[in-house]
C-alpha positions, 0 to 999 in steps of 0.5 A: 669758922663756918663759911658758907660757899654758895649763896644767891641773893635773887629777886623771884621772880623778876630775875627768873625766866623760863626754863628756871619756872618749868625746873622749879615745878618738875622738881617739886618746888614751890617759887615761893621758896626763891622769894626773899628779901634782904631780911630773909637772906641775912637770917638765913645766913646767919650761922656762918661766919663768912658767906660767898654770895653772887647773883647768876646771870645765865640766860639760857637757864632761866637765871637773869639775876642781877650783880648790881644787887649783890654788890649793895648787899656786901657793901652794906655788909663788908664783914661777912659777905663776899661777892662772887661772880 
């Protein structure tokens, strides 16, 4: 069994403020590889068998993302998603 333990399911860049902007650019990452939608997300997850998934609320770096979201995600998709916050 594969069990994939941290995963974000975020809205980019609505649920980004700075100092998470000015981190992505230092390092060389573009914010287009933060922007994905549902479909995307479960593609990207699907090889494993069960995945953690929590959205990060922590203003102070940058990341506003929303736990409600999260929550509708694994209601849709109980057999696999777990949330995490």
């Amino acid at each position: 069994m594969l069990i994939d333990i941290h995963t974000h399911f975020v809205r980019c860049p609505d649920a980004f403020t700075e100092p998470f902007f000015s981190d992505l650019e230092r390092c060389g990452i573009p914010v287009s590889s933060w922007s994905y939608g549902e479909e995307e997300y479960l593609a990207g997850t699907s090889a494993a068998d069960k995945v953690v998934v929590f959205g990060l609320n922590a203003r102070k770096t940058g990341w506003g993302a929303q736990n409600q979201r999260v929550v509708e995600l694994v209601q849709r998709h109980p057999e696999k998603y777990i949330f995490f916050t």
